[in-house]
N, C-alpha and C positions, 0 to 999 in steps of 0.2 A: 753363467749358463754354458753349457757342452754343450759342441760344437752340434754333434749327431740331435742335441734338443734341438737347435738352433735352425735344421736343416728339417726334422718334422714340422714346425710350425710354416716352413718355405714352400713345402710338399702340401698343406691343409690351404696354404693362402694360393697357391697352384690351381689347385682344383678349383678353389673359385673364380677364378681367371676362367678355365677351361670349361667352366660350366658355364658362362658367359659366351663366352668364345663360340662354343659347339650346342651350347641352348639343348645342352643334355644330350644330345648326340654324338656320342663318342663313336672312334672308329670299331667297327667288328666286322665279323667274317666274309659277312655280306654284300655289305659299304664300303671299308674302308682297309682292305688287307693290302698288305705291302703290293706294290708294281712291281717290285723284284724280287726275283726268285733267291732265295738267300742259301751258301752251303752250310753244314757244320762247323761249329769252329774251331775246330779239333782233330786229330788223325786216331782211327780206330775204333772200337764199338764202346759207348758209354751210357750209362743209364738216365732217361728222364724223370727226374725227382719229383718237381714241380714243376707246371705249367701246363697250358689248354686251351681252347677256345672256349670256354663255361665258366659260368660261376662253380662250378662242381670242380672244376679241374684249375680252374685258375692259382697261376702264381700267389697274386696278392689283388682280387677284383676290386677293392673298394681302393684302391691305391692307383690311379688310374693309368701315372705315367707306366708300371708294373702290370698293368691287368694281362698283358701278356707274353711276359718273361718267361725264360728258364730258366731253370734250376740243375746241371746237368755235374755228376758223380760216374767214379768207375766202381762197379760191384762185382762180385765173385760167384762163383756155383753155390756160394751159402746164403747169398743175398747181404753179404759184410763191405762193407765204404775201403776197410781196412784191414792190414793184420800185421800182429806186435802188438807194440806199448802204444794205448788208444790216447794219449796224449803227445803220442810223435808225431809231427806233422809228417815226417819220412815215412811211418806208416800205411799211409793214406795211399791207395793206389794212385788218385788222379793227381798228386801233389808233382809240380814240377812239371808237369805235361806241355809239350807244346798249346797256348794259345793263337788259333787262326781266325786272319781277316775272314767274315765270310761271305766280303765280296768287296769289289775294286772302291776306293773309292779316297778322301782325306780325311787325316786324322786334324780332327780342331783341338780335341783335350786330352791330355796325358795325366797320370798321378804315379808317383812310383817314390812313396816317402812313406808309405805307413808299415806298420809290421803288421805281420799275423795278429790274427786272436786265438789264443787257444780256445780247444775248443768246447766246445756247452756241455758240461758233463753234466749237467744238472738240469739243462732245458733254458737254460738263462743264459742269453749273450752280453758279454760286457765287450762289447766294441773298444778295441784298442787304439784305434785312429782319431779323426778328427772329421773323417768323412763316412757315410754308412756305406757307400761303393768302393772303400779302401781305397788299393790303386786299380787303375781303371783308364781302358783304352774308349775315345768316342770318333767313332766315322761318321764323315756325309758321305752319302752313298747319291745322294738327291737333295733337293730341297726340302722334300717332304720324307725324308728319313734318312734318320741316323740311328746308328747299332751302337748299343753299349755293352761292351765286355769286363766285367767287374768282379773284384775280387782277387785280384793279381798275385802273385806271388812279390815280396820286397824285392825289391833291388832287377828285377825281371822284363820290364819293360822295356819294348825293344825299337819306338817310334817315339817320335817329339811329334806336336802341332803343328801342320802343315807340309806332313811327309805325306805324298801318294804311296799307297797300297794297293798292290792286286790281290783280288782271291787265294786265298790257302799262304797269305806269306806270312811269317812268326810275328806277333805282337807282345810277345809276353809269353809268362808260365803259368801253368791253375796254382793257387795259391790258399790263403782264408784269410786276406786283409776285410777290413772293414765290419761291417755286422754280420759278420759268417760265423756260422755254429759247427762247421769243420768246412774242410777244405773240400770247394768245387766251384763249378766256372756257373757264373751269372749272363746271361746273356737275353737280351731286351732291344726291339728295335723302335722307337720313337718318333713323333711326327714333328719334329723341329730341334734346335740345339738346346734350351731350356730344359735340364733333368725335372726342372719343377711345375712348369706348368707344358709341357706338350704330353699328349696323351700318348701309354704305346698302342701298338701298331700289329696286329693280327700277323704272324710269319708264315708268309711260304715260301716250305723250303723245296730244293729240286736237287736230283739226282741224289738220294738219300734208303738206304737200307732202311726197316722197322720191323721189330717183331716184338709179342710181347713176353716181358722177364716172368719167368716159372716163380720164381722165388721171391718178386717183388712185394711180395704182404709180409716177408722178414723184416723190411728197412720202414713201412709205410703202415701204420697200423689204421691211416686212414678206411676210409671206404671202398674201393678197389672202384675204377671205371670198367661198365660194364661191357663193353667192347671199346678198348683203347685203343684198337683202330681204323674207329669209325670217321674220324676226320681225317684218315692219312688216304693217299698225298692230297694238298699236299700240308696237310698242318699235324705237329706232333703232341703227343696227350703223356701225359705222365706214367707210367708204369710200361714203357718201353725201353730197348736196347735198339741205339740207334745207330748206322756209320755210314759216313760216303761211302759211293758208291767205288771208287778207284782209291 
């Protein structure tokens, strides 16, 4: 059995933990959004793909520890991820990009072993790793969250387990290790160290640009949110270009 099988059935047995656990009450915007202000993890203006506080906007809602991840890419005046040869990962604007802490705290888990996956030209990810997070930075920030940054670039990873991190200092590069269908940064903050069964965690973010991309129904042939920003600040919705503020 593959590995990435082996880690859905951990993710399905997860959730029945946490539906025990939270007797169906999962955290949301409401209830249950982060106590810290979180920044970008990144330096400069980058597009949100994926992710919301909605089932409409949500990363991956029925996936609980995901229901409120990003999905975050660098796009162009044409609304393009890239430009060149679409199966060079060097093409990819965000490839290589610094990854940032986005916010103090210790790092408990590191990966920096798997390669890229090229990427989905056909809508189908064949994950090349062993893990669907590829390589992947995890901070406690709290006892009740920890941030996952995933999808790392090989060999890129700039923290082992039990290094302190402050805010904005490098962990890595954006990459497309693990179930990525091109290269861009994953980022998801969660309410304990368990990727399988701790639910995530609604983000507010603080000191943060937002506006929304003209051209964003080039890359998203979804349904377009109708005012995407209606939850900002401080929560971000997909079909934005977003940057610290400094």
């Amino acid at each position: 059995m593959k590995s990435t099988t082996k880690q859905a059935i951990k993710q399905i047995l997860g959730m029945v933990k946490m539906a025990f656990k939270y007797n169906n009450e999962l955290p949301n915007s409401k209830t249950g959004a982060s106590r810290i202000e979180y920044r970008l993890p990144f330096e400069g203006a980058w597009t949100v793909f994926n992710g919301g506080i909605d089932e409409e906007t949500s990363h991956s809602w029925d996936v609980w520890t995901q229901r409120y991840a990003y999905d975050f890419v660098i796009t162009d005046a044409q609304g393009s991820t890239y430009s060149g040869e679409v199966q060079d990962m060097q093409s990819y604007y965000c490839y290589g990009k610094y990854v940032l802490a986005p916010a103090s705290g210790v790092v408990v888990e590191a990966r920096d072993c798997d390669p890229d996956t090229p990427p989905a030209l056909d809508g189908r990810v064949d994950c090349a790793g062993d893990d669907i997070r590829g390589n992947y930075v995890l901070i406690r920030h709290s006892d009740s969250e920890y941030s996952c940054l995933a999808h790392l670039a090989p060999g890129s990873v700039a923290v082992r387990p039990s290094d302190c991190v402050e805010c904005g200092q490098r962990i890595g590069c954006c990459g497309s290790s693990g179930n990525s269908s091109e290269p861009h940064l994953h980022f998801h903050v969660q309410a304990g160290k368990s990727f399988y069964s701790s639910p995530g965690v609604p983000i507010r973010f603080s000191e943060v640009l937002a506006e929304p991309v003209a051209s964003y129904e080039k890359i998203d042939s979804r349904p377009q949110p109708s005012n995407p920003l209606a939850d900002f600040p401080p929560y971000l919705t997909r079909g934005l270009r977003v940057s610290n503020c400094d």
